[in-house]
Structure formats: structure tokens, C-alpha cells
Biopython code that builds the backbone (N, CA, C, O; Angstrom):
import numpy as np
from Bio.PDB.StructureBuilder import StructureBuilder

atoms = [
    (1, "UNK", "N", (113.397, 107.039, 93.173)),
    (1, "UNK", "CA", (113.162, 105.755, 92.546)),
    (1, "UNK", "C", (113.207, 104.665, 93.606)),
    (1, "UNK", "O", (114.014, 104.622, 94.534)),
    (2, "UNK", "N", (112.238, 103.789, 93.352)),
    (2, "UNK", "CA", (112.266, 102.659, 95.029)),
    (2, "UNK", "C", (113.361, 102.062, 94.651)),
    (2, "UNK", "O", (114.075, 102.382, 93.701)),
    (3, "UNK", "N", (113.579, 100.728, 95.777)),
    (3, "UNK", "CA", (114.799, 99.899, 95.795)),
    (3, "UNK", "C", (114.298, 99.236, 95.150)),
    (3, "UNK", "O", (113.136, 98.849, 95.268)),
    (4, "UNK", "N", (115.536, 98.784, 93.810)),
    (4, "UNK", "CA", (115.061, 97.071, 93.513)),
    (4, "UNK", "C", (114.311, 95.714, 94.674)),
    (4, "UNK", "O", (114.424, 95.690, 95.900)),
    (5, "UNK", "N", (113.690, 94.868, 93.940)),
    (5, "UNK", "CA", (113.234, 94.220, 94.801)),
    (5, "UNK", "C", (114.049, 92.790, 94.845)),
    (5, "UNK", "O", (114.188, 92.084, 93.846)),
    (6, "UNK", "N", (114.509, 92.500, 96.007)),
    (6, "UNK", "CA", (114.927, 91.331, 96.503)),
    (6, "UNK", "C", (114.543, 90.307, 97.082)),
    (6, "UNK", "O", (113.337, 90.280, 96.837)),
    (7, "UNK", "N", (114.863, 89.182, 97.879)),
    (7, "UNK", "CA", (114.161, 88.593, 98.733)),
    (7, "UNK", "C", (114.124, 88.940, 100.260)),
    (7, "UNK", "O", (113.114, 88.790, 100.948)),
    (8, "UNK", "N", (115.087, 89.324, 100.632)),
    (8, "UNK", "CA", (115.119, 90.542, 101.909)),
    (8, "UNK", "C", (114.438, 91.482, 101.696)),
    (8, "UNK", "O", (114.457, 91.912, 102.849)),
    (9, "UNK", "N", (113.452, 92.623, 100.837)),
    (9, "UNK", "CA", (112.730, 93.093, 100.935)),
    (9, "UNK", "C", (111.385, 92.550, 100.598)),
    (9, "UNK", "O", (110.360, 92.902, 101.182)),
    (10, "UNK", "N", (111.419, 91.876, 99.850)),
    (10, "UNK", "CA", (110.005, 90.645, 99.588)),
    (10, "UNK", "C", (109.793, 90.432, 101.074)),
    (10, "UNK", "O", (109.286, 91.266, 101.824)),
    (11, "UNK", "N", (110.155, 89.444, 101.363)),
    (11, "UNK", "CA", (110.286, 89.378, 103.188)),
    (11, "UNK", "C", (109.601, 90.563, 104.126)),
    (11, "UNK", "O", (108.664, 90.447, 104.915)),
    (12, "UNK", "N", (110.392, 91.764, 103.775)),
    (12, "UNK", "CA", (110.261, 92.919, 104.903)),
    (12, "UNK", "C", (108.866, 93.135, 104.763)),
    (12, "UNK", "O", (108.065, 92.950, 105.680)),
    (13, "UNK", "N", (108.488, 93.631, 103.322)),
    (13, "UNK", "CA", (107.195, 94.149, 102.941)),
    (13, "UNK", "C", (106.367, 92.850, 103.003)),
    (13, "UNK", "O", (105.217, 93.290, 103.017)),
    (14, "UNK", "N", (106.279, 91.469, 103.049)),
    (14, "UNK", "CA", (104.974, 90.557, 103.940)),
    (14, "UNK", "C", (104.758, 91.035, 105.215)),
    (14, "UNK", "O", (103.665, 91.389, 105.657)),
    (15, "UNK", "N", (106.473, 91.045, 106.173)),
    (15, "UNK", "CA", (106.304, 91.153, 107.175)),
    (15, "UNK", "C", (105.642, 92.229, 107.825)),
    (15, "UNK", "O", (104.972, 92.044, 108.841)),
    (16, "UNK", "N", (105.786, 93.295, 107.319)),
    (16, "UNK", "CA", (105.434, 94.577, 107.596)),
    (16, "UNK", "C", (103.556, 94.005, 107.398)),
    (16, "UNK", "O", (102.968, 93.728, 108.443)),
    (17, "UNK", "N", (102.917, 93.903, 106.281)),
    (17, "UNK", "CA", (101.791, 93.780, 106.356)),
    (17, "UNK", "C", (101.337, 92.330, 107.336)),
    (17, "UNK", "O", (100.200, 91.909, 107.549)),
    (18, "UNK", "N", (101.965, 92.065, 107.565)),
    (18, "UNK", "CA", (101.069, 90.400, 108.728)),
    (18, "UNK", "C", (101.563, 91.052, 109.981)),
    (18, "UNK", "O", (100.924, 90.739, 110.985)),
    (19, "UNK", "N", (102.322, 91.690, 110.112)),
    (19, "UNK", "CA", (102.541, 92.504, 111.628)),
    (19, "UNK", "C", (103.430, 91.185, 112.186)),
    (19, "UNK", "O", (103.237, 90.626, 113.266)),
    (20, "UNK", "N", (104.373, 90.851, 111.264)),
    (20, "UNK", "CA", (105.832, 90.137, 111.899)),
    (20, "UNK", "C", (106.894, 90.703, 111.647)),
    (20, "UNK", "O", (107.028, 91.720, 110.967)),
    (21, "UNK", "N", (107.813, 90.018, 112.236)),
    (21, "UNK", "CA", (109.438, 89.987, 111.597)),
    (21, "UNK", "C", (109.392, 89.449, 110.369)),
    (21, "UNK", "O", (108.457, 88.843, 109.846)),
    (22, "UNK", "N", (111.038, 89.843, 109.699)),
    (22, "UNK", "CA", (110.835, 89.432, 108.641)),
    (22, "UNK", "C", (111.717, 87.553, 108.396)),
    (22, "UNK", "O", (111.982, 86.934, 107.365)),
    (23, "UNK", "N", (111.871, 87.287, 109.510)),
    (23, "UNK", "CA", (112.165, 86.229, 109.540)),
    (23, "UNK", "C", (111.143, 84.947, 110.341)),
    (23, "UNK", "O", (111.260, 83.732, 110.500)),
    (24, "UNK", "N", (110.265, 85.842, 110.660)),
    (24, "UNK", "CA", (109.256, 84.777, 110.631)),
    (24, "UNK", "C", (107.849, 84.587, 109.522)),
    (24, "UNK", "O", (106.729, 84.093, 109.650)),
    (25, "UNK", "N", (108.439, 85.123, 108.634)),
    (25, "UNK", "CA", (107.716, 84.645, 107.661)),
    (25, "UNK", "C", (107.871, 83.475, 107.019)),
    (25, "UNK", "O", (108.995, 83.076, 106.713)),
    (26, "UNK", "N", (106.725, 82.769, 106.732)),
    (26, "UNK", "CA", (106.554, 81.321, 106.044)),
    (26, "UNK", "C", (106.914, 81.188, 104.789)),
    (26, "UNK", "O", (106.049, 81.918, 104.305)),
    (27, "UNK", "N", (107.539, 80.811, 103.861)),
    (27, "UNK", "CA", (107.816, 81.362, 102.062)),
    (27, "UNK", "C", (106.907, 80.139, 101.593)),
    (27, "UNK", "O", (106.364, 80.344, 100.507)),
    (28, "UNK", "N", (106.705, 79.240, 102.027)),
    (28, "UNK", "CA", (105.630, 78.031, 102.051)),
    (28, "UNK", "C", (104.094, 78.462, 102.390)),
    (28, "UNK", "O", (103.031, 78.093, 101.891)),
    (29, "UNK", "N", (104.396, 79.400, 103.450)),
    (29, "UNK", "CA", (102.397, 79.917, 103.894)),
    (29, "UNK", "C", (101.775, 80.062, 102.348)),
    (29, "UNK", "O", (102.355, 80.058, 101.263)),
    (30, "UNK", "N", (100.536, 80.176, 102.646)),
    (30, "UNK", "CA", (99.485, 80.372, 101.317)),
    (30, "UNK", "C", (98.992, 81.961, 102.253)),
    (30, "UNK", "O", (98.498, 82.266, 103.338)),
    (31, "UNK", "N", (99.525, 82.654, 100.967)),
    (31, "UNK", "CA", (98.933, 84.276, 101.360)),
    (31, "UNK", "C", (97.411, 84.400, 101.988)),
    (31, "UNK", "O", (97.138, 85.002, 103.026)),
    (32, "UNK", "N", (96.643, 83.825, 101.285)),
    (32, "UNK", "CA", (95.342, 83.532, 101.753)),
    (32, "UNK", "C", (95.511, 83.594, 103.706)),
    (32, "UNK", "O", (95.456, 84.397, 104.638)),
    (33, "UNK", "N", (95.780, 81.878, 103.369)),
    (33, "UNK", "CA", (95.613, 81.694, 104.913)),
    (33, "UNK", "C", (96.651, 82.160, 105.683)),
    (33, "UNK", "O", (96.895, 81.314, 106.544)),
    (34, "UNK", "N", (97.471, 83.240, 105.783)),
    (34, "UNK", "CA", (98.197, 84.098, 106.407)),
    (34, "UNK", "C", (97.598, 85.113, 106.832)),
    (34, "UNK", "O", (97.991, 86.018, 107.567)),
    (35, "UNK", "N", (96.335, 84.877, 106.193)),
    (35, "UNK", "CA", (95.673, 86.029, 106.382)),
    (35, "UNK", "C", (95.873, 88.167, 106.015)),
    (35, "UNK", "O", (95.656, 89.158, 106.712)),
    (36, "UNK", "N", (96.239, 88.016, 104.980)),
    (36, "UNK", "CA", (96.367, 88.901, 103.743)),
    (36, "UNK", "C", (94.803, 89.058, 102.986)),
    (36, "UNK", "O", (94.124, 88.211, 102.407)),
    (37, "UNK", "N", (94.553, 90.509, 103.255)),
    (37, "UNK", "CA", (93.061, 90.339, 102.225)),
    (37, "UNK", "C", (93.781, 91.155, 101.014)),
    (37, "UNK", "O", (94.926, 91.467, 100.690)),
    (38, "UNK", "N", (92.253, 91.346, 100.458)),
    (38, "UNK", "CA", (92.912, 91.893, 98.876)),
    (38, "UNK", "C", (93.585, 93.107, 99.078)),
    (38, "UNK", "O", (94.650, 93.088, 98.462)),
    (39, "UNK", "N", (93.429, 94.012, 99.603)),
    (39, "UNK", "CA", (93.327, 95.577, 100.053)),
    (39, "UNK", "C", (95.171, 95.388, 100.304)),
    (39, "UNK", "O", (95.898, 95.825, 99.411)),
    (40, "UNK", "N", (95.693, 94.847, 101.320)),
    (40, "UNK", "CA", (96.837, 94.408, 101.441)),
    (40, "UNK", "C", (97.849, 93.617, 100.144)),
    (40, "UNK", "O", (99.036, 93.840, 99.906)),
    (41, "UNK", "N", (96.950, 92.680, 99.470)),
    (41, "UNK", "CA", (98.161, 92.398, 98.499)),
    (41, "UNK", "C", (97.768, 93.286, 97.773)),
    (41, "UNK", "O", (98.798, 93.666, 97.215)),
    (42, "UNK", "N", (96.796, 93.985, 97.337)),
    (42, "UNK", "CA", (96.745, 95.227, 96.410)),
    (42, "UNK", "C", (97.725, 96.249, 97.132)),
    (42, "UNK", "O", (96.801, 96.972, 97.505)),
    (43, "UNK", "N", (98.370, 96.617, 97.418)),
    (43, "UNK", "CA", (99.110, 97.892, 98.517)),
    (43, "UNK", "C", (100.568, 96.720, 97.969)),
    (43, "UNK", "O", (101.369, 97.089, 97.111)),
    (44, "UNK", "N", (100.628, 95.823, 98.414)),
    (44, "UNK", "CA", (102.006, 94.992, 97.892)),
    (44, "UNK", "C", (102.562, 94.553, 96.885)),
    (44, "UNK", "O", (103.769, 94.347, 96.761)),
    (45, "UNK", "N", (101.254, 94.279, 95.652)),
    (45, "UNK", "CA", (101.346, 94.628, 94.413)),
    (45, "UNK", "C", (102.077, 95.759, 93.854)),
    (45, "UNK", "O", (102.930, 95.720, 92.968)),
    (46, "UNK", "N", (101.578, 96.896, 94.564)),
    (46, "UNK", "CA", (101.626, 98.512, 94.004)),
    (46, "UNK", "C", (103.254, 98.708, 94.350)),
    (46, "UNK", "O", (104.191, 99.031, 93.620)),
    (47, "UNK", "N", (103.225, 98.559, 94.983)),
    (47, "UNK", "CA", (104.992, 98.310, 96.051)),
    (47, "UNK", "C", (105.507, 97.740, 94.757)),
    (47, "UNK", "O", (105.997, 98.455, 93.884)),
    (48, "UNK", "N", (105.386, 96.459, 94.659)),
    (48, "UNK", "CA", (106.349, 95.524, 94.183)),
    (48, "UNK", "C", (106.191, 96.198, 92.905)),
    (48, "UNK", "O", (107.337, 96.168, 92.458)),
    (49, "UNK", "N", (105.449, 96.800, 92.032)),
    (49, "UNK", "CA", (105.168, 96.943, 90.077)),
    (49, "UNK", "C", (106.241, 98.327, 90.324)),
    (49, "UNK", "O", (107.110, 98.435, 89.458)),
    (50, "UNK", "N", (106.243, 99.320, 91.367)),
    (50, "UNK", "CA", (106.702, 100.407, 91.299)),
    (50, "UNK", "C", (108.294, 100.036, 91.264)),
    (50, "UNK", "O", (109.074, 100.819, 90.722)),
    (51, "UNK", "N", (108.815, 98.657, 91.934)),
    (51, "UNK", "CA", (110.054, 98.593, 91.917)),
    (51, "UNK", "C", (110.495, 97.717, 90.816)),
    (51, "UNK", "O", (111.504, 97.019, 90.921)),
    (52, "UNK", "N", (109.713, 97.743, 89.704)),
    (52, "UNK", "CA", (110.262, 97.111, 88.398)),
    (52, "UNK", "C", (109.461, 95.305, 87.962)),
    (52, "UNK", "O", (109.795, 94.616, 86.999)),
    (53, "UNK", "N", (108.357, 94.935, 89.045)),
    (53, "UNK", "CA", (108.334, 93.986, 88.592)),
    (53, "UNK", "C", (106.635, 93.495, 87.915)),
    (53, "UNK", "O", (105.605, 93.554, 88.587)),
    (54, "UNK", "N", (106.708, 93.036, 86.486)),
    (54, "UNK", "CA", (105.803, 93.139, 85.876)),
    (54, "UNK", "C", (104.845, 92.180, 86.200)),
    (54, "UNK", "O", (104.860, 91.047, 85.719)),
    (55, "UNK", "N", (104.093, 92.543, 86.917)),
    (55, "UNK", "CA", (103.239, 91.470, 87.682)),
    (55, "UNK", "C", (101.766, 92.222, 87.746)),
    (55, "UNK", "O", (101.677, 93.431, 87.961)),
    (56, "UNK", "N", (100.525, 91.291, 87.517)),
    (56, "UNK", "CA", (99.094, 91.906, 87.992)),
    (56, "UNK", "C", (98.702, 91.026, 89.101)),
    (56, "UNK", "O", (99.453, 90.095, 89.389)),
    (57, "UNK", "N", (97.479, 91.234, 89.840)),
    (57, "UNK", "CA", (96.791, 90.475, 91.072)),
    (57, "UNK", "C", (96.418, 89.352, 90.602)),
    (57, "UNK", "O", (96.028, 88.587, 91.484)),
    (58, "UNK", "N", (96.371, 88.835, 89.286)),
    (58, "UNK", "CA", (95.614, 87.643, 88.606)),
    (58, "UNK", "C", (96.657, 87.006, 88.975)),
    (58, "UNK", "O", (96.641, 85.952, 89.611)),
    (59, "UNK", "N", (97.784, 87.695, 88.543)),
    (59, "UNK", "CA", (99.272, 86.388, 88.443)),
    (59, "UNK", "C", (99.692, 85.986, 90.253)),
    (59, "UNK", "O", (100.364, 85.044, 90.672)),
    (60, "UNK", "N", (99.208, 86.767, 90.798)),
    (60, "UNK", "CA", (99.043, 86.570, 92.358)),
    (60, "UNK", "C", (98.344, 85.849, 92.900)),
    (60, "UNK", "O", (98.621, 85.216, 93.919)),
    (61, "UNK", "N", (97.307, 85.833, 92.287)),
    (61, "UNK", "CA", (96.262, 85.418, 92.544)),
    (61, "UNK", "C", (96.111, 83.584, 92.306)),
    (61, "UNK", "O", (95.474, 82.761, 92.964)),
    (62, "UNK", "N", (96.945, 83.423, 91.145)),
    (62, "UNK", "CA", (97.233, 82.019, 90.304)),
    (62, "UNK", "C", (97.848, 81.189, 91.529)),
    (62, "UNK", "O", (97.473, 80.086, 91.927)),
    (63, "UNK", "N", (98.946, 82.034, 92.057)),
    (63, "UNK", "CA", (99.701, 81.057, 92.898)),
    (63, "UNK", "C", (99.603, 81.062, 94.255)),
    (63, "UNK", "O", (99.344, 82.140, 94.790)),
    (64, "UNK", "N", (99.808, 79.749, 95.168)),
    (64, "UNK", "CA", (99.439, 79.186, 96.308)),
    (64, "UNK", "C", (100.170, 79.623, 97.233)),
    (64, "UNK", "O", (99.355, 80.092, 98.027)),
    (65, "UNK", "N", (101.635, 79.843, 97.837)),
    (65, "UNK", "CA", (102.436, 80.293, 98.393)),
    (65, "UNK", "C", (103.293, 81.618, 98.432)),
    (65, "UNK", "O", (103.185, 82.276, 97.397)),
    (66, "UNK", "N", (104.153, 82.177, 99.437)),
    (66, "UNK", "CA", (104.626, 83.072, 99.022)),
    (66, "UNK", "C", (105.837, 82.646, 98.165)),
    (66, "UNK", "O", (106.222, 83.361, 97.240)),
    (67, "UNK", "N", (106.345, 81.653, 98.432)),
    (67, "UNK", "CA", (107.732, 81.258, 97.605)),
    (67, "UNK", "C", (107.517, 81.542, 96.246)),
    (67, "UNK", "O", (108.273, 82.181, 95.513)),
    (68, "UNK", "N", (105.831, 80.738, 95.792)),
    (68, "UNK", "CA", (105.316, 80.946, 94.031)),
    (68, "UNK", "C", (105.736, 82.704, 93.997)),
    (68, "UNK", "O", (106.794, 83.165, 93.569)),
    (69, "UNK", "N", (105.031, 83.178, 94.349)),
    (69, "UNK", "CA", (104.784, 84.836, 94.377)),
    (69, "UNK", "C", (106.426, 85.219, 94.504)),
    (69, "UNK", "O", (106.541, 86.384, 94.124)),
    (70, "UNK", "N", (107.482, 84.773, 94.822)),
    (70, "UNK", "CA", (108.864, 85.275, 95.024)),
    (70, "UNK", "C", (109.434, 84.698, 94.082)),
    (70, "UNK", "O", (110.582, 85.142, 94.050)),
    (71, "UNK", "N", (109.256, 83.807, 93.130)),
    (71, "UNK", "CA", (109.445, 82.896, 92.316)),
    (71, "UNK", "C", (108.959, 83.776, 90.698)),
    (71, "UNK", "O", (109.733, 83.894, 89.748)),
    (72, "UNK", "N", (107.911, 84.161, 90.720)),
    (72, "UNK", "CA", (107.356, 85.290, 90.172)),
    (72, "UNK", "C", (107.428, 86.083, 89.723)),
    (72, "UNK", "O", (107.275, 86.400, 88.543)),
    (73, "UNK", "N", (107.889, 87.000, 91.272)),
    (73, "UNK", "CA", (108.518, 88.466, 90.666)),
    (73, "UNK", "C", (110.032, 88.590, 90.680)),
    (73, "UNK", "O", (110.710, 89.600, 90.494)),
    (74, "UNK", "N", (110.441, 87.263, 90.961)),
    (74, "UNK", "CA", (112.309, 87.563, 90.453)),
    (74, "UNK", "C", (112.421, 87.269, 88.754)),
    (74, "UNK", "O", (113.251, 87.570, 87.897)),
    (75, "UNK", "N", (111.441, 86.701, 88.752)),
    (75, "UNK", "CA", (111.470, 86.111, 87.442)),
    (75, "UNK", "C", (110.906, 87.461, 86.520)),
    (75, "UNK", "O", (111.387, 87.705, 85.413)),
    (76, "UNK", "N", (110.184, 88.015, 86.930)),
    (76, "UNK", "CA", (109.320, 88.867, 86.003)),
    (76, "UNK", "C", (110.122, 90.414, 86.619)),
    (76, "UNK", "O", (109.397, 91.375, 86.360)),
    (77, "UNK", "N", (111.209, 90.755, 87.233)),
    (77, "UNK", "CA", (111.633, 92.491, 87.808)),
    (77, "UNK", "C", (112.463, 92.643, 87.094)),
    (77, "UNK", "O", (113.308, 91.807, 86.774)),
    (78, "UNK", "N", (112.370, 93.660, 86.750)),
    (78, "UNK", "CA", (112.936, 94.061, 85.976)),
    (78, "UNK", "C", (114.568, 95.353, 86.601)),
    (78, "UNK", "O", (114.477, 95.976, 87.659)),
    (79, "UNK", "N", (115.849, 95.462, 85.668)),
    (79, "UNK", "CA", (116.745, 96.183, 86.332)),
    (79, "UNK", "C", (117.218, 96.043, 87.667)),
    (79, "UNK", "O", (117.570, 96.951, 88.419)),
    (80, "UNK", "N", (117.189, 94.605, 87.929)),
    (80, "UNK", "CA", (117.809, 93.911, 89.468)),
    (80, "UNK", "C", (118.821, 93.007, 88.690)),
    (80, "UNK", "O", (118.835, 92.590, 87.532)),
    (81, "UNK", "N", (119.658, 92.859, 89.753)),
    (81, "UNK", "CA", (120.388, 91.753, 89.631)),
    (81, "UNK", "C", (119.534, 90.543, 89.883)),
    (81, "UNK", "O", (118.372, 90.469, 90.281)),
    (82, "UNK", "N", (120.525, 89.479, 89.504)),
    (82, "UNK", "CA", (119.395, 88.064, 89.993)),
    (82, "UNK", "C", (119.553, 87.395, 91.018)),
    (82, "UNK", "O", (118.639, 86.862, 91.646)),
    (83, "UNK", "N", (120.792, 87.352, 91.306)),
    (83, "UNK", "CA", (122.055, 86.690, 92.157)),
    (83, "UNK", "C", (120.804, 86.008, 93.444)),
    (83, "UNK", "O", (120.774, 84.917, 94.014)),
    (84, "UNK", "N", (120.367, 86.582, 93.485)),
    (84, "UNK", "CA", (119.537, 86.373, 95.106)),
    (84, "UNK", "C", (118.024, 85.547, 95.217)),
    (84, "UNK", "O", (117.302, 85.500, 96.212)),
    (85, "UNK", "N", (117.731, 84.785, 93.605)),
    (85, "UNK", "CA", (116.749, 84.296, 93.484)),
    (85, "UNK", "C", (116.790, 82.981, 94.014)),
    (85, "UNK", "O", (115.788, 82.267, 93.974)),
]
sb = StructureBuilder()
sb.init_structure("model")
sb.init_model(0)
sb.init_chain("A")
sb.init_seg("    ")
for serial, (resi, resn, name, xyz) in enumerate(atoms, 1):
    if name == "N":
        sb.init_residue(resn, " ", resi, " ")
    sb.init_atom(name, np.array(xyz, "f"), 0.0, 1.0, " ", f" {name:<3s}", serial, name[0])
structure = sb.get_structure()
């Protein structure tokens, strides 16, 4: 069963796909211009729904930043604590 999702792994898994750390990620960047194509947030989507959080690419798609998108799926995961939103 994956790990619940947090914001330390929210983090890891951008970072991992933009080919950074996970502390240099922007929570303000616009996924877009971070340069993320679909293929990638589709793969991060799949990640994130498998670890409980009820989210489609539309609802990804709606919002401008990663903070919206972390904002999102704390709100929408399911069987996590919250403590860390």
C-alpha cells in the first residue's frame, strides 16, 4: 500500500519529476511554466489517486500553482492525518 501523501512527499514527487531537490521547489510556480507536460502530471496524478487522494487532471488542471494543487489534495486524501496541511 503507498505512503499517505504529505507535503514532504508532494514536494519529493515534483521534485523528482523537474529533476530538483525537494527544497527547491516553488509551491507558488505554475506547473505549466515549471515546465511539467501532461505525460508527467499524468504519472503524478496516478501517484497521488493511488495514495488516497480523490483528484482528476481537470481539478489539476483548474488550478494555477503548486500550493493550489497541495491545497487540493490535502483537502481531498483520504486516510492521512491532516496535521501537515
Amino acid at each position: 500500500m503507498p505512503e499517505p501523501l504529505t507535503l514532504d512527499g508532494f514536494r519529493a514527487d515534483l521534485a523528482e519529476c523537474l529533476f530538483l531537490r525537494p527544497d527547491e521547489v516553488d509551491l507558488a510556480e505554475s506547473p505549466l511554466d515549471s515546465g511539467l507536460d501532461s505525460l508527467r502530471i499524468v504519472t503524478l496524478l496516478e501517484r497521488w489517486q493511488a495514495a488516497g487522494a480523490d483528484v482528476s487532471f481537470v481539478d489539476l488542471a483548474e488550478r494555477t500553482s503548486f500550493a493550489q494543487w497541495w491545497q487540493l489534495l490535502a483537502e481531498r486524501r483520504t486516510g492521512a492525518a491532516r496535521a501537515d496541511t
